[in-house]
C-alpha positions in Angstrom: -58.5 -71.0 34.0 -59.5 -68.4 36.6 -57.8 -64.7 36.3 -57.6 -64.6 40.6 -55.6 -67.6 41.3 -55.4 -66.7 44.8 -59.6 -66.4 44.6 -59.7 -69.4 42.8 -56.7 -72.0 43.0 -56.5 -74.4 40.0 -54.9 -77.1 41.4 -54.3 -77.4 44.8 -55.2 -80.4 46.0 -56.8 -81.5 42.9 -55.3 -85.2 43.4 -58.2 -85.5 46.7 -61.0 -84.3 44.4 -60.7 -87.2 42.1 -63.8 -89.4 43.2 -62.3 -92.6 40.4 -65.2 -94.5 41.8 -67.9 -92.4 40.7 -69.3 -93.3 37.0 -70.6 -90.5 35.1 -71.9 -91.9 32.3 -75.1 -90.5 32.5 -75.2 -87.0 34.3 -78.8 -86.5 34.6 -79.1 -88.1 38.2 -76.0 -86.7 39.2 -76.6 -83.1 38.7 -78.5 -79.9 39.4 -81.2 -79.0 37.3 -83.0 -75.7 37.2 -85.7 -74.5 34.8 -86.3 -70.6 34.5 -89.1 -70.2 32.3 -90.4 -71.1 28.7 -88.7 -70.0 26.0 -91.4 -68.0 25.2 -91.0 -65.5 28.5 -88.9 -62.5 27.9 -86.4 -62.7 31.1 -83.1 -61.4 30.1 -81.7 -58.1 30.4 -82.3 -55.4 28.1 -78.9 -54.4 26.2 -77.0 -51.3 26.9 -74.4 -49.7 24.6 -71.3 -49.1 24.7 -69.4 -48.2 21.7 -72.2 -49.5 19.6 -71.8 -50.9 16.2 -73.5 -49.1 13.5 -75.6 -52.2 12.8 -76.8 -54.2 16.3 -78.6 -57.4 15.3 -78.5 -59.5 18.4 -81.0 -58.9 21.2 -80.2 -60.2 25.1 -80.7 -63.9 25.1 -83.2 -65.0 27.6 -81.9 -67.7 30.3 -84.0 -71.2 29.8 -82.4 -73.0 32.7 -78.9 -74.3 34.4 -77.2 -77.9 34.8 -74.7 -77.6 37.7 -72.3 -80.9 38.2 -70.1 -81.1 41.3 -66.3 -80.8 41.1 -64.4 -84.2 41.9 -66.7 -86.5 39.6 -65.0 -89.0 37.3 -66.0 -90.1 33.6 -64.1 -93.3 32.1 -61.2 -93.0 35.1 -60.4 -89.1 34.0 -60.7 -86.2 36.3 -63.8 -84.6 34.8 -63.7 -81.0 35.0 -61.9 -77.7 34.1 -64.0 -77.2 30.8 -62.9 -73.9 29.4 -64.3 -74.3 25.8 -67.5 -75.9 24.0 -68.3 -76.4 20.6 -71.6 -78.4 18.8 -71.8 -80.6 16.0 -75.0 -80.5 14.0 -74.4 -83.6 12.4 -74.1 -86.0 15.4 -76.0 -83.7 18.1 -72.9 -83.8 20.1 -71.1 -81.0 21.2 -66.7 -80.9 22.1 -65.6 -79.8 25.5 -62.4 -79.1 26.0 -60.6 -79.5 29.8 -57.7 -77.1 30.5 -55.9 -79.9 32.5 -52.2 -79.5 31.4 -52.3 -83.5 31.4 -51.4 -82.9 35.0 -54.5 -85.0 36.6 -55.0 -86.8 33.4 -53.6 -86.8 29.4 -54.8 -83.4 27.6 -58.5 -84.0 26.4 -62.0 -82.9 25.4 -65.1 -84.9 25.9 -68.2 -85.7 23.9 -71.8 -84.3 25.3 -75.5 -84.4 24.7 -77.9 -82.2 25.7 -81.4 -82.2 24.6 -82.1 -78.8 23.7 -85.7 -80.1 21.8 -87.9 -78.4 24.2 -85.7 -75.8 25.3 -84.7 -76.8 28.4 -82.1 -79.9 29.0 -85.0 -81.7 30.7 -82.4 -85.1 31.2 -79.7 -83.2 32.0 -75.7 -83.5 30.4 -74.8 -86.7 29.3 -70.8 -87.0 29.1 -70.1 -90.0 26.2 -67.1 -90.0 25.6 -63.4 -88.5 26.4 -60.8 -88.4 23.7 -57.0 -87.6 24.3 -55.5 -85.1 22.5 -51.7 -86.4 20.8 -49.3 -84.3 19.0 -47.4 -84.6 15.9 -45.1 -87.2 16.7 -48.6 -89.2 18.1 -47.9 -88.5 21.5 -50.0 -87.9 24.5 -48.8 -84.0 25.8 -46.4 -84.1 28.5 -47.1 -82.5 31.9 -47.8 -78.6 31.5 -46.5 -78.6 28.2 -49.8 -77.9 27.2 -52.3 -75.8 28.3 -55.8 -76.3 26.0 -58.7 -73.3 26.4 -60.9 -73.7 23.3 -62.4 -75.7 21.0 -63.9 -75.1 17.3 -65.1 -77.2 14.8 -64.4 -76.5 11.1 -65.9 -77.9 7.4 -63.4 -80.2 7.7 -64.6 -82.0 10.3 -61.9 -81.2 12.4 -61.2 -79.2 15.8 -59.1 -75.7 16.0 -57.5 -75.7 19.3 -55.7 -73.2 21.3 -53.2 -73.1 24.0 -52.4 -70.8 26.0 -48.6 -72.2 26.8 -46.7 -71.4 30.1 -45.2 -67.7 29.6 -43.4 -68.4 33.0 -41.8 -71.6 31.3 -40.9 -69.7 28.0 -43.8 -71.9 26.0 -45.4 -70.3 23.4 -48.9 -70.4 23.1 -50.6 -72.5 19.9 -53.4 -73.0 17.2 -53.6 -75.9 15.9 -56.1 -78.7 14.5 -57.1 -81.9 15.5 -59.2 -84.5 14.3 -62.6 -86.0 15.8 -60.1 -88.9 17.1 -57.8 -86.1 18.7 -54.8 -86.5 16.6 -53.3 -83.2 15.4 -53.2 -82.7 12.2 -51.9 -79.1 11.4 -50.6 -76.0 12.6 -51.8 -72.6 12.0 -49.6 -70.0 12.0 -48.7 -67.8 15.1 -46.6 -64.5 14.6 -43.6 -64.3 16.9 -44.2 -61.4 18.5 -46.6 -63.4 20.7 -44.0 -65.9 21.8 -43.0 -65.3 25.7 -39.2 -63.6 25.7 -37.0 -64.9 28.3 -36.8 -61.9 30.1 -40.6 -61.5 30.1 -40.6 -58.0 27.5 -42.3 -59.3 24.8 -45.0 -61.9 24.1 -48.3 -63.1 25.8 -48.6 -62.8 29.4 -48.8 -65.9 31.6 -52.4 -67.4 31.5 -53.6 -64.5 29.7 -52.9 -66.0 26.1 -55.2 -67.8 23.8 -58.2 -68.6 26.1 -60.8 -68.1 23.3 -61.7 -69.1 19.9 -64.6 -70.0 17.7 -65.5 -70.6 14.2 -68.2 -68.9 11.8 -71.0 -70.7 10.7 -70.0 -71.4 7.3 -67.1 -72.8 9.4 -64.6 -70.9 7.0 -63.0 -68.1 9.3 -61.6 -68.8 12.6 -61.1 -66.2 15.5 -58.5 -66.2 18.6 -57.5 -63.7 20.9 -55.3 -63.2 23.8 -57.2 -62.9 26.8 -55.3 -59.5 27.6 -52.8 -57.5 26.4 -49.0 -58.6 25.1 -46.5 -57.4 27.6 -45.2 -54.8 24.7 -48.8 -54.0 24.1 -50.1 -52.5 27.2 -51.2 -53.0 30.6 -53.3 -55.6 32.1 -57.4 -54.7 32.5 -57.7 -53.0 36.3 -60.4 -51.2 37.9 -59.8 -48.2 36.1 -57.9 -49.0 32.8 -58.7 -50.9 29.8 -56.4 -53.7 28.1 -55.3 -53.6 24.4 -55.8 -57.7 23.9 -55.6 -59.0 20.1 -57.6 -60.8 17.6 -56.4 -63.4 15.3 -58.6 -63.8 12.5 -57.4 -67.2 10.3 -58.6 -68.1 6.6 -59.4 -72.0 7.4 -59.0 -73.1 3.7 -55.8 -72.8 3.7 -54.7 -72.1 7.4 -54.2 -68.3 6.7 -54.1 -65.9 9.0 -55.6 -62.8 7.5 -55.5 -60.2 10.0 -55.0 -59.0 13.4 -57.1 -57.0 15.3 -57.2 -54.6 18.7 -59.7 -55.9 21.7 -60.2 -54.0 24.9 -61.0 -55.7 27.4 -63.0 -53.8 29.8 -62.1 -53.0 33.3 -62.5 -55.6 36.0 -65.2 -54.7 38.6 -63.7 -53.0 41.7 -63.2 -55.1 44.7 -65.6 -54.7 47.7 -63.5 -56.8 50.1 -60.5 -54.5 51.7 -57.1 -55.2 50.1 -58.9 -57.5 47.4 -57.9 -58.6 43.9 -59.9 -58.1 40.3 -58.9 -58.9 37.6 -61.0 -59.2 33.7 -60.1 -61.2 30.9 -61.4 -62.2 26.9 -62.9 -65.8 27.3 -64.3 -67.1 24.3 -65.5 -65.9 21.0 -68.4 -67.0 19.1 -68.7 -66.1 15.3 -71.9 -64.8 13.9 -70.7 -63.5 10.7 -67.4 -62.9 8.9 -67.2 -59.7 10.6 -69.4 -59.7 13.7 -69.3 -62.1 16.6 -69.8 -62.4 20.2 -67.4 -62.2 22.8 -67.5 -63.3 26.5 -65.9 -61.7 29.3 -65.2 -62.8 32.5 -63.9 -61.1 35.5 -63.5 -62.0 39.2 -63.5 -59.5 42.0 -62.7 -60.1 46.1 -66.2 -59.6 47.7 -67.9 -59.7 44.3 -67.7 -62.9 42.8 -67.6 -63.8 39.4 -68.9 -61.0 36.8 -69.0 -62.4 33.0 -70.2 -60.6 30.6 -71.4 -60.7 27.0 -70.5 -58.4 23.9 -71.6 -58.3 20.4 -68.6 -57.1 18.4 -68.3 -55.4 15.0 -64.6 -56.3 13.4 -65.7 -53.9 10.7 -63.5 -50.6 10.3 -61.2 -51.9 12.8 -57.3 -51.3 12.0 -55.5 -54.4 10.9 -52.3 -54.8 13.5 -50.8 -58.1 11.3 -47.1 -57.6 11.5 -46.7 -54.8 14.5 -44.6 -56.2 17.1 -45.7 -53.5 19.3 -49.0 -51.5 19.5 -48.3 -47.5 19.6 -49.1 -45.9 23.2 -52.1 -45.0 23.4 -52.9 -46.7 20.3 -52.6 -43.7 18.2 -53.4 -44.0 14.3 -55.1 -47.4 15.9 -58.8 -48.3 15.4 -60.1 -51.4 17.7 -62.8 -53.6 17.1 -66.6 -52.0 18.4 -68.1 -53.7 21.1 -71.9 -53.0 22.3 -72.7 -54.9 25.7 -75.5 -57.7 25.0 -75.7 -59.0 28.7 -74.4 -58.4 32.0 -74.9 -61.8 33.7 -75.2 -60.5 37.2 -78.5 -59.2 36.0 -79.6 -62.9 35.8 -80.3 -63.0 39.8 -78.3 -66.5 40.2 -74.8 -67.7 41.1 -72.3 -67.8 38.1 -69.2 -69.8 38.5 -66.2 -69.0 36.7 -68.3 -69.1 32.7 -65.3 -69.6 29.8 -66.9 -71.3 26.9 -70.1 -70.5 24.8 -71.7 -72.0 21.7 -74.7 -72.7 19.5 -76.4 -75.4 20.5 -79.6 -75.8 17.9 -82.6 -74.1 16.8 -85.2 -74.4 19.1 -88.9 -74.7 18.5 -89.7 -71.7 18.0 -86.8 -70.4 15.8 -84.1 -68.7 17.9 -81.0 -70.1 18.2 -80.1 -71.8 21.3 -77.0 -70.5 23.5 -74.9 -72.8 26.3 -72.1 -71.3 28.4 -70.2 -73.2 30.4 -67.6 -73.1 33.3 -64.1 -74.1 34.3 -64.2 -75.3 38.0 -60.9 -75.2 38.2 -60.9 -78.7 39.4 -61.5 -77.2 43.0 -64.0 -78.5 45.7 -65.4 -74.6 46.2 -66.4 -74.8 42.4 -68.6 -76.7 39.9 -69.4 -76.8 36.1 -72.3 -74.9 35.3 -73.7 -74.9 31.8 -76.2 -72.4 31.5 -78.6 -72.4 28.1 -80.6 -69.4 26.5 -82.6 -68.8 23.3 -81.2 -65.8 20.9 
């Protein structure tokens, strides 16, 4: 979901962009393709520091190419769209999308992909396969807005870790849980309380800036959330000038532990350009690369500036574990944070970024690096569309 929902409304009008007669089987004719270069041609960014880890292993991916599909398209009679999380699958070639509709449009669900990553570039475009529902314990389908799913994660198990981010303005709390591959839950991983909205709006995540990201290791052992920004006890929202103290949740998936919490800042948003404008910046996903290093994507959105994601490699090592603090100190005295180094800014990339939330490996390409694919929530609005964008790592 968008941070600016003034600049970006999520469902307004979303019933008129539901073109049910449009089949989407196969994407590749329906959908923008553009190459930028072999794999081979070094056309990313070079990466600046900021805070650096003491070890920085990850270079700035170079962009391959873009698949753009237009809002309002259907895929077996469900509102396609909203995708705010992406995970793959090795074993079937498939990656896990999931939509952040609040089974509003349609029931809560992710969909099944394939891209053809072989040659570096998804020469035939996004193919959507399948959609799955999502049902709860009791084998339901979620009820309208009780629900509101932001990532997706595959584990050893075979199984999917996802979070929502609730409805703070409702009183419901955000989740983890896990699904399986036929989207049945089948567990719940524990949430501390302190994260639970309070009635009178104290304590607890902030509305829509709750569990937005999460992403597994590649041993698929460890599983990492985090709030998008700060609790309401915690700190401040991210501004222009001023940094917010989001958390990490670091889980043991064996046995559905959670091992640790951590402090995030989120960086400042970028300042507006248009007179009286908004801004606002926010943690949307996180990719593991090792048990203590990973990559994070921000995204921010700015009146007059547009969208401005960008992408960190952060170091979880030193940090101070917060597991069991209610509240952060001011200031975060006695309080280490996770280190943070910035990998890419994607305005840098010369083309026009929608609102980017998920990001995941994809395979190794041909010549050895891994491949990268972000992708956007549209927001289910006719102004937007879902852009996937791939890189080599």
């Amino acid at each position: 979901m968008s941070l600016v929902s003034a600049q970006h409304s999520r469902r307004s009008g979303a019933a008129s962009l539901r073109k049910r007669g449009a089949a989407l089987g196969l994407l590749a004719s329906a959908c923008a393709l553009t190459l930028l270069g072999d794999p081979g041609t070094a056309s990313a960014a070079r990466a600046q520091a900021t805070a650096a880890p003491a070890a920085a292993a990850v270079s700035a991916p170079q962009l391959l190419g873009q698949v753009t599909l237009p809002s309002g398209t259907s895929f077996q009679e469900t509102a396609f769209g909203g995708l705010s999380g992406i995970t793959y699958d090795a074993a079937r070639g498939v990656y896990y999308a999931i939509s952040d509709d609040r089974s509003q449009l349609d029931a809560a669900r992710f969909y099944t992909l394939r891209i053809d990553l072989a040659n570096g570039v998804p020469r035939a475009g996004v193919q959507v396969v399948a959609t799955t529902v999502l049902r709860n314990a009791r084998g339901r389908t979620f009820a309208a807005n009780d629900v509101d799913p932001e990532s997706i994660a595959l584990t050893g198990r075979r199984t999917l870790v996802i979070s929502s981010e609730g409805d703070a303005s409702r009183g419901i709390a955000p989740f983890v849980r896990e699904f399986d591959l036929r989207g049945a839950q089948v567990a719940t991983l524990p949430v501390p309380g302190h994260y639970r909205p309070a009635a009178d709006r104290t304590t607890g995540v902030r509305n829509n800036l709750a569990f937005e990201s999460g992403g597994t290791t590649e041993d698929r052992t460890t599983y990492v959330t985090g709030t998008e920004n700060a609790l309401v006890q915690d700190g401040r929202t991210a501004t222009t000038t001023t940094r917010s103290p989001a958390r990490l949740l670091r889980y043991r998936l064996s046995d559905r532990r959670l091992l640790g919490e951590l402090v995030y800042e989120v960086e400042p948003a970028k300042q507006p350009t248009r007179a009286g404008g908004s801004a606002g910046n926010g943690l949307a996903d996180l990719l593991p690369l090792s048990s203590t290093r990973l990559l994070a994507l921000e995204r921010g959105y700015s009146s007059g500036v547009g969208n401005t994601p960008r992408l960190y490699e952060v170091d979880l090592a030193g940090a101070t574990n917060v597991r069991g603090r209610r509240a952060l100190p001011a200031d975060l005295a006695g309080v280490t944070p996770v280190s943070k180094r910035l990998v890419l800014d994607l305005a840098t990339l010369g083309i026009t970024l929608d609102n980017l939330e998920g990001l995941t490996f994809g395979p190794r390409l041909a010549d050895g690096r891994r491949s990268l694919v972000l992708v956007s929530d549209d927001n289910f609005s006719a102004t937007q569309q879902t852009q996937f964008l791939f890189f080599a790592l």
